[in-house]
Backbone bond lengths (Angstrom), bond angles and torsions (degrees), N, CA, C in turn:
res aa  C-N    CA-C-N  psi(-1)  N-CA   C-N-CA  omega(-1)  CA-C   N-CA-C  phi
1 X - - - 1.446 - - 1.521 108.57 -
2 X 1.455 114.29 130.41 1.787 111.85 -178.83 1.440 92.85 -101.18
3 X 1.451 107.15 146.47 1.127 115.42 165.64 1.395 131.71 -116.28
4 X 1.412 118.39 137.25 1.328 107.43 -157.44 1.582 123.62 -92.66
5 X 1.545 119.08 154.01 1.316 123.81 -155.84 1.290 97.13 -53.89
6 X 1.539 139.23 159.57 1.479 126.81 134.14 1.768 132.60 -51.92
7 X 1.288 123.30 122.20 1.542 96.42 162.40 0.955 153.87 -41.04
8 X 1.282 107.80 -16.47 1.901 122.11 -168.08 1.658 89.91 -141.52
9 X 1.716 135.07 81.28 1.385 118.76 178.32 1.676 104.54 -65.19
10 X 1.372 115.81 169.43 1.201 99.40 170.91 1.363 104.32 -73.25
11 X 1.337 97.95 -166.95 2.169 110.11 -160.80 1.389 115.73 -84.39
12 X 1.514 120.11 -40.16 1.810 144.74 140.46 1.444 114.86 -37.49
13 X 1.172 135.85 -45.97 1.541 129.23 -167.31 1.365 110.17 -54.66
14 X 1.098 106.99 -25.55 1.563 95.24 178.68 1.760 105.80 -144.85
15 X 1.723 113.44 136.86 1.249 118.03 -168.24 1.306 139.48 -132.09
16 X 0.896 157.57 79.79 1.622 153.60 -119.26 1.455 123.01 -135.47
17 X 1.408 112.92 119.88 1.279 95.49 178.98 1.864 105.01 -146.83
18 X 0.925 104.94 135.87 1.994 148.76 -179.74 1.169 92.93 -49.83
19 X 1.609 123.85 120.08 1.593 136.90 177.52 1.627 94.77 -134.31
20 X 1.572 100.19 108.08 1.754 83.85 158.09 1.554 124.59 -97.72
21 X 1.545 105.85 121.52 1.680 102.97 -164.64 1.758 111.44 -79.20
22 X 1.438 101.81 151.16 1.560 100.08 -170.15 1.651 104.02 -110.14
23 X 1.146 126.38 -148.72 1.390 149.74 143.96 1.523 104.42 -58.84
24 X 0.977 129.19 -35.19 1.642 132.56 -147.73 1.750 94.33 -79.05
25 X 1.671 107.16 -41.48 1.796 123.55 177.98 1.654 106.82 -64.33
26 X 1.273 111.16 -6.95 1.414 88.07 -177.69 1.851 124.94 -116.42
27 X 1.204 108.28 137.40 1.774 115.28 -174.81 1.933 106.17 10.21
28 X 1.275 119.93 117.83 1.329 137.98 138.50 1.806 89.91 11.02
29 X 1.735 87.70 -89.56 1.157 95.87 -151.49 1.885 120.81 -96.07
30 X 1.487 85.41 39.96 1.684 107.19 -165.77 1.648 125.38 17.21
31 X 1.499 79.26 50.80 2.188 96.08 179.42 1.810 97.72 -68.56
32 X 1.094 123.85 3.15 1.567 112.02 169.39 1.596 109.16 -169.30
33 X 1.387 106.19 172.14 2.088 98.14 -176.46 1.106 120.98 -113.69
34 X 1.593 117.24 51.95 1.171 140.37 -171.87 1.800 125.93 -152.30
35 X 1.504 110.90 133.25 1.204 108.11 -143.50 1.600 106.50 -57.06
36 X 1.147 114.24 174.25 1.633 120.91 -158.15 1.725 95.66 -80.94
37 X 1.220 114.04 156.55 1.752 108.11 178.92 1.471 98.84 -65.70
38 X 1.061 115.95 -57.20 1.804 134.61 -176.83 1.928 89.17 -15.62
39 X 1.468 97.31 -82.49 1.417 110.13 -171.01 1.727 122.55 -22.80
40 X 1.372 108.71 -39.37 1.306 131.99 171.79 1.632 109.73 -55.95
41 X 1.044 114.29 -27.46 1.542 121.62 171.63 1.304 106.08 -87.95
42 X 1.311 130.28 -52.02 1.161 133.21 -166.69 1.610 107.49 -70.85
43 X 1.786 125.37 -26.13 1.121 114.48 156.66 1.557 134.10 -64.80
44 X 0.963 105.47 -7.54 1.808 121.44 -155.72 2.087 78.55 -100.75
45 X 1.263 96.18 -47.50 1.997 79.11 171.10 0.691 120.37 -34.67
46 X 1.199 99.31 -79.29 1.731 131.96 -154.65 1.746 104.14 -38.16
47 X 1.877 97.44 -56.09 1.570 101.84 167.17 1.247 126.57 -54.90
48 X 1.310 131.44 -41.85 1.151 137.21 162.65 1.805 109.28 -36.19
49 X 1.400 114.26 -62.10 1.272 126.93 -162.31 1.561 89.15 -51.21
50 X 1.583 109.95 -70.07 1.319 112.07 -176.73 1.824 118.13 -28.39
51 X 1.163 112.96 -65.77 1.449 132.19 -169.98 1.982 93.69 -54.95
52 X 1.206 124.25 -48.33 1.197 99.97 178.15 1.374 126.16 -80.29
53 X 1.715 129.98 -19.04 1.073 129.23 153.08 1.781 111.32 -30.23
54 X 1.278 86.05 -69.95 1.876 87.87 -175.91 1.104 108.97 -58.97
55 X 1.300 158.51 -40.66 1.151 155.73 -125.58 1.861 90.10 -112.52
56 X 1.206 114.38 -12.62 1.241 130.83 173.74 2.104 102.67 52.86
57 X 1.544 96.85 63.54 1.954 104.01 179.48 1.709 84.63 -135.55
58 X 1.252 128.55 -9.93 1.762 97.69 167.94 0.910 122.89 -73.65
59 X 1.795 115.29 92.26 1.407 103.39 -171.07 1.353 130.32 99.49
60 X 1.588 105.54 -12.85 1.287 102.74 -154.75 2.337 99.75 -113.00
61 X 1.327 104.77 38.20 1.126 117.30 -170.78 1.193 114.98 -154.97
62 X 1.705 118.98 82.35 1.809 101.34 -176.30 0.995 114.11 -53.13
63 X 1.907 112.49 149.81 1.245 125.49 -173.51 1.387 147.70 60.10
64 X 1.574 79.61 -8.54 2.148 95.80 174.69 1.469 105.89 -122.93
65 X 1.322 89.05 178.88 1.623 104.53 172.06 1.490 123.39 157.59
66 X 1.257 111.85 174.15 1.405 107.36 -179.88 1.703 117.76 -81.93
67 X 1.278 150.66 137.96 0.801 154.27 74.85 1.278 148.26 44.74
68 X 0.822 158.77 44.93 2.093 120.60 -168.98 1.549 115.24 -100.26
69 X 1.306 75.99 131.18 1.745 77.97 179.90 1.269 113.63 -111.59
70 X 0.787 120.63 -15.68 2.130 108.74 162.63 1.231 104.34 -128.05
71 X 1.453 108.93 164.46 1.718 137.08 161.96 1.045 86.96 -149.12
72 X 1.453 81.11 145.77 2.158 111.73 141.27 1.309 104.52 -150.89
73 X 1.084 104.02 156.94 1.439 112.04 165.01 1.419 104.92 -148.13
74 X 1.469 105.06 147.63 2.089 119.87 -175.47 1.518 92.64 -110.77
75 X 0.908 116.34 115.57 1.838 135.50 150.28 1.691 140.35 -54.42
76 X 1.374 94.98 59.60 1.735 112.53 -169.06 1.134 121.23 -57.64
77 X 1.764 122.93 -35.48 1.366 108.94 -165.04 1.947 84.34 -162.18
78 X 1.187 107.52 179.91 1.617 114.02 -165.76 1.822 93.85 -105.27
79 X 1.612 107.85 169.04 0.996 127.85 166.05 1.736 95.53 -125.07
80 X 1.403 95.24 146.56 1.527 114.61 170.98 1.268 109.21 -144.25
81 X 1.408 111.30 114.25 1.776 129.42 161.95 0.982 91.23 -62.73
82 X 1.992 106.89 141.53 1.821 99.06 -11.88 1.134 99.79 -100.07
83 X 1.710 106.42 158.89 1.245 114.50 176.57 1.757 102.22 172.84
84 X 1.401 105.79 136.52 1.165 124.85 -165.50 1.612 102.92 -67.22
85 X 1.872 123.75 116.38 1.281 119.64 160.51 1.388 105.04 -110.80
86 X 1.812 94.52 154.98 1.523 102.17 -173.04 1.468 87.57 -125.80
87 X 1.178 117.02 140.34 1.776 132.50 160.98 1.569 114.21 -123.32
88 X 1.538 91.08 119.32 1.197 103.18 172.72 1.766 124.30 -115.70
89 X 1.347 114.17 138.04 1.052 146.72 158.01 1.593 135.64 -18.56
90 X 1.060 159.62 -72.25 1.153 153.27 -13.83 1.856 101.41 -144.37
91 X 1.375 121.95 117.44 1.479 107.73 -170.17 1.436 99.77 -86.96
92 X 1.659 107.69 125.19 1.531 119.44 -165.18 1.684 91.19 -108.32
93 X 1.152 135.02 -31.54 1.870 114.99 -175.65 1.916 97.17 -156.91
94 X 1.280 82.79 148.08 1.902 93.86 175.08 1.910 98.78 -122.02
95 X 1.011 85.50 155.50 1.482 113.13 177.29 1.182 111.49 -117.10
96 X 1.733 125.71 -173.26 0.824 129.04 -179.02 1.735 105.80 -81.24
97 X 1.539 105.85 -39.48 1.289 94.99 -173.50 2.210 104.60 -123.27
98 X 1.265 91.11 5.72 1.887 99.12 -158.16 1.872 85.10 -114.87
99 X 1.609 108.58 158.40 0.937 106.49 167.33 1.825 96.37 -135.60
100 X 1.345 113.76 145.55 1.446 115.61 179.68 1.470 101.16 -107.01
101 X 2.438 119.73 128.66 1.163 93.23 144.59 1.328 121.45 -112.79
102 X 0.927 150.27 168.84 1.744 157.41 142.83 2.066 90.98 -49.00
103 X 1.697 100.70 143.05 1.277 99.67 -177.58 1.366 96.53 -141.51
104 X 1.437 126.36 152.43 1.401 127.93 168.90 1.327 119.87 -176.40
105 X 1.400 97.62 133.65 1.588 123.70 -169.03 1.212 115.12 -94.32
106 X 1.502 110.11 130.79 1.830 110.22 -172.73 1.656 105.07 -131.56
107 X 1.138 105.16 138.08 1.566 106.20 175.40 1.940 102.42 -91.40
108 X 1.297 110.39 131.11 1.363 133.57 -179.04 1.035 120.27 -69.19
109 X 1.090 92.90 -47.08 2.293 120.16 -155.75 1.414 138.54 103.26
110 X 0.817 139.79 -167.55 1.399 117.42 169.29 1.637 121.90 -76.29
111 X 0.960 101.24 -38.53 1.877 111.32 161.75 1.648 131.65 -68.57
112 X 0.739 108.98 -17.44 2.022 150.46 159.73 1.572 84.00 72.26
113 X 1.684 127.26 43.22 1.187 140.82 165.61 1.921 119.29 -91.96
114 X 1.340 110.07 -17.46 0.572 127.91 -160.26 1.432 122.77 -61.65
115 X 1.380 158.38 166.50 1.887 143.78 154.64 1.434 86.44 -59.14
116 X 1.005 92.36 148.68 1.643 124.00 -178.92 1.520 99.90 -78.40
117 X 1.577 120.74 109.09 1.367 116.51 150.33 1.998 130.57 -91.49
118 X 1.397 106.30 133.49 1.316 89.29 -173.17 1.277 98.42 -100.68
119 X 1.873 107.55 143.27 1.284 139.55 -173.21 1.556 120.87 -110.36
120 X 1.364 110.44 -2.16 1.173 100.47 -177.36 1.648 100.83 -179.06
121 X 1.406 139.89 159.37 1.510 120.13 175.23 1.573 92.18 -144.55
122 X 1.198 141.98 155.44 1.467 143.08 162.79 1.862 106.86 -150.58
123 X 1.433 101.98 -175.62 1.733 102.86 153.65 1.594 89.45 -147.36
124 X 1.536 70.47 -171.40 1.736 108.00 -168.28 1.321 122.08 -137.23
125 X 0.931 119.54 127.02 2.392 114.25 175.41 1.455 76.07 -135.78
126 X 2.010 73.19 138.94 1.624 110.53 172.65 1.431 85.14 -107.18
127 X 1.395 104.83 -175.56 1.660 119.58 150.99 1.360 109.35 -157.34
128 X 1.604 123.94 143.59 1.428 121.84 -164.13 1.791 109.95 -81.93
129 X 1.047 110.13 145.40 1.687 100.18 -170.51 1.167 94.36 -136.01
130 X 1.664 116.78 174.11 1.411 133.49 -162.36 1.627 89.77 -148.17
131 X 1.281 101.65 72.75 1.839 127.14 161.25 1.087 115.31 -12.64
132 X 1.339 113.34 -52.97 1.679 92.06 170.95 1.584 141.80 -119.70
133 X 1.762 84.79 18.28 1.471 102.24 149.87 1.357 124.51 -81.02
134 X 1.498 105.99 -19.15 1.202 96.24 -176.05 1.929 126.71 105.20
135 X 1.178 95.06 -26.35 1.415 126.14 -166.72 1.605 139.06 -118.02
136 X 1.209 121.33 137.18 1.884 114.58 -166.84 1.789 79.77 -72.75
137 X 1.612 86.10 165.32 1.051 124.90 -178.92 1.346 108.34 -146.13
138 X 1.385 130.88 -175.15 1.525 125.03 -170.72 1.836 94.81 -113.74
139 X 1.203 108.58 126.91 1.640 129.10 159.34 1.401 108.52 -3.42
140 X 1.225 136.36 129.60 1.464 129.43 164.05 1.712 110.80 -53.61
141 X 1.241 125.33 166.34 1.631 119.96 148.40 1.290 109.03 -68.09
142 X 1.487 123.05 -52.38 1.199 114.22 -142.33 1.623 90.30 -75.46
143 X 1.355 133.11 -29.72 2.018 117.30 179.48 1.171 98.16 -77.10
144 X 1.373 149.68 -41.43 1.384 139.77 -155.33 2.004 87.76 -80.16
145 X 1.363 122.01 -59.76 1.624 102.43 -175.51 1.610 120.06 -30.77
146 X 1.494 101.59 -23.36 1.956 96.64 -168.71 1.662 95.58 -83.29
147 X 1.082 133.75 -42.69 1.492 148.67 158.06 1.402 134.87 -30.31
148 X 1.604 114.76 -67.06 1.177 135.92 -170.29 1.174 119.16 -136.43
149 X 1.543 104.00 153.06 2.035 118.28 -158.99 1.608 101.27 -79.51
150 X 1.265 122.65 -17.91 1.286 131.74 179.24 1.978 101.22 91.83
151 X 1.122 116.71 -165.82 1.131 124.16 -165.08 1.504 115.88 -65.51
């Protein structure tokens, strides 16, 4: 069964944010001219960081918060500084207490004008916890409404 997009997703479901990579992204010991795998994690933060600013949960919930408990990411194609990467976000399934996103990295170009090439695709599940229980708990409504179409 396909299911169809919403018209109006909420404003969170999907999130993206513009890295221009330098010299600085690539191997220690510049054994190749392409950004370090490491870095590829460290972009998927950064987005992350972003996405919870907006989503207004850094911090913004005594005693709870998100989590993440898995990554992966698969390594399709190279980045070479400089050149504008974009990683995007996208929340693909909620749970009762886990949220799954779909993630993917595109090289821009140096002008970050460029067709979007994808370089890499992974996901991610958070799960919402209660810090000093120790323990998941189930997603608020009010963060999952900025996120997800609901049922």
């Amino acid at each position: 069964m396909c299911e169809e997009s919403p018209v109006n997703p909420p404003p969170l479901k999907l999130h993206a944010l513009r890295i221009q990579t330098s010299e600085d992204d690539l191997p220690a010991d510049r054994f190749n001219d392409h950004v370090n795998n490491a870095r590829y994690f460290h972009f998927i933060n950064l987005t992350f960081q972003s996405w919870y600013r907006a989503m207004g949960i850094r911090g913004g919930i005594p005693d709870q918060s998100a989590m993440m408990a898995h990554v992966s990411y698969d390594f399709r194609g190279e980045l070479k500084p400089p050149t504008v990467a974009e990683c995007r976000i996208d929340v693909s399934r909620v749970g009762v207490t886990s949220l799954e996103h779909a993630i993917e990295i595109f090289d821009l170009g140096l002008d970050g004008n460029q067709t979007p090439n994808s370089v890499g695709r992974g996901r991610a599940v958070h799960v919402w916890v209660n810090r000093s229980a120790r323990s998941k708990i189930p997603w608020p409504a009010e963060v999952l409404s900025k996120c997800w179409p609901g049922e």
